[in-house]
C-alpha positions in Angstrom: 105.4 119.6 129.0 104.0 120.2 125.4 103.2 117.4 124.0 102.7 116.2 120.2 100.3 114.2 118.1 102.1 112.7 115.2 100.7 114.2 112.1 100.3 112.6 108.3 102.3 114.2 105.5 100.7 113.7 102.3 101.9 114.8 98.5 100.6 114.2 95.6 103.0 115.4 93.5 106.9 115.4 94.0 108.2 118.5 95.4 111.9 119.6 97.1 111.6 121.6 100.3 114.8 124.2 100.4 116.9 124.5 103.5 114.2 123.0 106.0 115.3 123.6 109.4 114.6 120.5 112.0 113.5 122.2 115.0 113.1 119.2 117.2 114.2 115.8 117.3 111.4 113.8 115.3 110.9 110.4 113.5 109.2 110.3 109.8 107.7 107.3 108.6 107.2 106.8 105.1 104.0 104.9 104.6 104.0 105.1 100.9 106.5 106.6 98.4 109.7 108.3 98.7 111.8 111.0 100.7 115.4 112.6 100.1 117.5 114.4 102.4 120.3 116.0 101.3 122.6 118.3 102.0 126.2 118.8 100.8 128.5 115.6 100.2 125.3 113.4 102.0 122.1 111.9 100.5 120.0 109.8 102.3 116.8 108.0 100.8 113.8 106.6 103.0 111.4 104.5 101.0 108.3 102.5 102.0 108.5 100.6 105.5 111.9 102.9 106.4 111.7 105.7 108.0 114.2 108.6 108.8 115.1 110.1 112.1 116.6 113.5 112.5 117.8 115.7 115.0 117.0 119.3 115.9 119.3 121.9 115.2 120.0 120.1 111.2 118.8 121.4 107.9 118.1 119.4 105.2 116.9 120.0 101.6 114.1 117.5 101.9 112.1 115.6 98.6 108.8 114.1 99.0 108.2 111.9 95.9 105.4 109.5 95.0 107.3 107.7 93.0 104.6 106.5 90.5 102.0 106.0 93.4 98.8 108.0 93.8 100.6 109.6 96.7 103.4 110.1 99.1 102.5 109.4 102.8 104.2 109.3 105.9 103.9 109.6 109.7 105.9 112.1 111.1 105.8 112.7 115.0 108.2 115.5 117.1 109.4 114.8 120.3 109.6 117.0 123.6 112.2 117.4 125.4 111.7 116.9 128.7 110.6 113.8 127.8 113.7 112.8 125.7 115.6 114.3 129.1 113.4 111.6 131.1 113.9 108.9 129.0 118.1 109.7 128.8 117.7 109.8 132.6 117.2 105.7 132.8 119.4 103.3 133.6 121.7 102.1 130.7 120.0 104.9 128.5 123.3 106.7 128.3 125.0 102.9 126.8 123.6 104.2 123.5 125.0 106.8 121.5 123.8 109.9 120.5 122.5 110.8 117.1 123.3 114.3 115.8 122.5 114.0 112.1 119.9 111.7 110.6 119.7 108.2 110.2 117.3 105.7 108.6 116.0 102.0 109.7 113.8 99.7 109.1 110.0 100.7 110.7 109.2 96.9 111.8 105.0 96.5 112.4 106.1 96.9 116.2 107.4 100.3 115.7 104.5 101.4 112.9 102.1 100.2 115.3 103.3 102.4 118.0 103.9 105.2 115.7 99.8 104.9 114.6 98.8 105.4 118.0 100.4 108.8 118.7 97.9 110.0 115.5 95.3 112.4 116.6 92.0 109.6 117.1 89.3 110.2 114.5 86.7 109.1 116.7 85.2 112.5 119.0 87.0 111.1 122.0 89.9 113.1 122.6 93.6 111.4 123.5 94.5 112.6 127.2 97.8 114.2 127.6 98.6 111.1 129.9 98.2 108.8 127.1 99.5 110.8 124.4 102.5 111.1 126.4 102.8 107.4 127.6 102.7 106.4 123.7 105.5 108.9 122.7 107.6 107.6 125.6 106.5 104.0 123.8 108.3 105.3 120.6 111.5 106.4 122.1 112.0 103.3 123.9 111.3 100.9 120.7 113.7 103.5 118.9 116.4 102.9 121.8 116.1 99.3 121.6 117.0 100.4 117.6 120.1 101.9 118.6 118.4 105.5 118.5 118.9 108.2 120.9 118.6 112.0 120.9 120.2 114.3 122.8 118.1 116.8 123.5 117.6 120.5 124.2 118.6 121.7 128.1 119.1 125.3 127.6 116.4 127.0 124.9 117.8 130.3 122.9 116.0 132.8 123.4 115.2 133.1 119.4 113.4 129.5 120.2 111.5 131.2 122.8 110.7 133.9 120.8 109.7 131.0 117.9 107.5 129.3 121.0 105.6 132.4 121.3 105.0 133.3 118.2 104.2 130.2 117.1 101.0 130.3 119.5 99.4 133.4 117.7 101.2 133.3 114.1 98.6 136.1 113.1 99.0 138.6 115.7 100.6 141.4 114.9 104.1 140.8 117.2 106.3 143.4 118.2 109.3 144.3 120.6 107.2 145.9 123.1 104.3 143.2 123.3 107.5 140.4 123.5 109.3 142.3 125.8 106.1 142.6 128.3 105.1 139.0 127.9 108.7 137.6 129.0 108.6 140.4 131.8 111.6 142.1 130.5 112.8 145.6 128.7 112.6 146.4 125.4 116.0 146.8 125.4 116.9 143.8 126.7 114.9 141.8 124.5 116.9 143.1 121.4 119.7 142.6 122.9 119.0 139.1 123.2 118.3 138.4 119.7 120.8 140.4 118.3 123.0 137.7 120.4 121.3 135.2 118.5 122.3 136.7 115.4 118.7 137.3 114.7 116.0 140.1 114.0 112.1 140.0 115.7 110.9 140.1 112.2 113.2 137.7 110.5 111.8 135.5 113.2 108.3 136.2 113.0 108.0 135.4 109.2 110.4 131.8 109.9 107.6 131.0 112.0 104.8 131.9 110.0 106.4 130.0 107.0 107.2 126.6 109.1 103.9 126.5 110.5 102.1 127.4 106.8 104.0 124.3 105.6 103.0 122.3 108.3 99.2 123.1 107.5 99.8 122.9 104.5 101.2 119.1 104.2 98.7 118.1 107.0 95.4 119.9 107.0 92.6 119.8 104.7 92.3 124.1 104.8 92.7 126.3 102.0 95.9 128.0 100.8 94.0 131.1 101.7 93.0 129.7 105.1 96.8 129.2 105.8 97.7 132.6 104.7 95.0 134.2 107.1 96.2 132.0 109.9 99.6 132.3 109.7 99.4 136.5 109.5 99.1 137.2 105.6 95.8 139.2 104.2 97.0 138.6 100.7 96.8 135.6 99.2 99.3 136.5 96.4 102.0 138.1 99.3 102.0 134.6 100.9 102.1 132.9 98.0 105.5 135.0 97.0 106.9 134.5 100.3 106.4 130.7 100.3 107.5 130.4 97.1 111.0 132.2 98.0 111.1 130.1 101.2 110.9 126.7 99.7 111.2 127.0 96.5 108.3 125.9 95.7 104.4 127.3 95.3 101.8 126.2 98.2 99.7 125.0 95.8 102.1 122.2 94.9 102.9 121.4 98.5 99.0 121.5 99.6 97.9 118.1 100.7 94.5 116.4 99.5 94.0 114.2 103.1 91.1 112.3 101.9 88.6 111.7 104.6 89.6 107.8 105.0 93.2 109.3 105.8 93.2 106.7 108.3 94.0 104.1 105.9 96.8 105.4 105.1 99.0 104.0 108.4 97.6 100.7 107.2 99.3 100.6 103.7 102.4 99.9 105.6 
């Protein structure tokens, strides 16, 4: 089972994310500021102590807005789903609908607290896969007692196996063949796949590269040019085109300045 940390999203400046695809179930918790969602004929706001759940398979236009404070902060932590499987497995689990959409409540200090633990810990000791797990599991059962419960993936596509993948080695220079021999099938087979996914290698390659660029870039204290390198692009000014026409907005606006106390942050409430 691959298991998440949850990760801080900061923003010091308000920006609107285009078309942002949810690719698993997660919870956001804004610490501090403002977030929008919105797509067509819905709008939903998460301020300070809310936070905003959403399932995979949505897209959302998504604003992250300071709204006069130094920053915008929030928690945001993805969950697996063998473990949402496991947890829809027990007894009276099933007595609470499913969520298909988004929807935002109230983060009590219960549910913040939990949330906090699942951060990576910024001491050298590392958090055991055990653990990390047990406190995720911890999350989705104070979010059931909410009302909350996600569905789930059973079957993956095989674009989100090809997304898995590449998503491993974002730089690497993918192609059919190299695919095609790491899922022990033929080329030919392989496109056929995707092309039943409505999909292209490439087109799926660069979606990748561009989530997990964003990702870095909202959570990580490296360089827009450390991104680019990472996530496959040798030219700063290529990756900075690309993002730009992919979110509709420059990386250097989305970059987050994590100070080095960016453990405070869960404690602003």
């Amino acid at each position: 089972m691959e298991l998440f940390h949850s990760a801080r999203v900061v923003a010091t400046s308000t920006y609107t994310l285009k078309t942002l695809s949810v690719r698993t179930d997660l919870l956001v918790v804004v610490c501090r500021g403002l977030k929008h969602l919105h797509i067509p004929g819905t709008t939903l706001y998460a301020g300070t102590g809310q936070g905003v759940v959403l399932a995979q398979g949505t897209q959302w236009d998504v604003t992250n807005d300071p709204q006069g404070s130094p920053e915008y902060q929030a928690i945001a932590l993805a969950f697996p789903d063998a473990l949402l499987q496991e947890l829809n497995a027990l007894e009276g689990s099933t007595s609470i609908p499913v969520m298909h959409s988004a929807h935002v409540l109230t983060v009590d200090e219960e549910l913040l607290s939990a949330m906090q633990r699942t951060l990576p810990p910024v001491s050298a000791r590392p958090m055991g896969d055990s653990l990390l797990r047990h406190r995720t599991m911890e999350v989705l059962l104070l979010l059931a007692q909410r009302g909350v419960r996600f569905a789930g993936q059973y079957e993956v596509s095989w674009a989100d196996k090809v997304r898995r993948l590449v998503a491993q080695r974002p730089h690497a220079d993918w192609d059919v063949p190299t695919l095609a021999t790491a899922f022990h099938i033929s080329e030919s087979t392989l496109r056929r796949r995707l092309n039943g996914s409505g999909t292209t290698l490439a087109a799926l390659v660069k979606e990748v590269r561009l989530e997990l660029a964003l990702n870095m870039l909202q959570t990580t204290r490296l360089s827009i040019g450390e991104v680019a390198q990472l996530c496959g692009w040798q030219s700063h000014s290529r990756f900075s085109a690309a993002f730009l026409e992919r979110w509709g907005v420059p990386p250097s606006v989305v970059r987050a300045r994590l100070k080095d106390d960016a453990q405070k942050l869960t404690e602003s409430g």
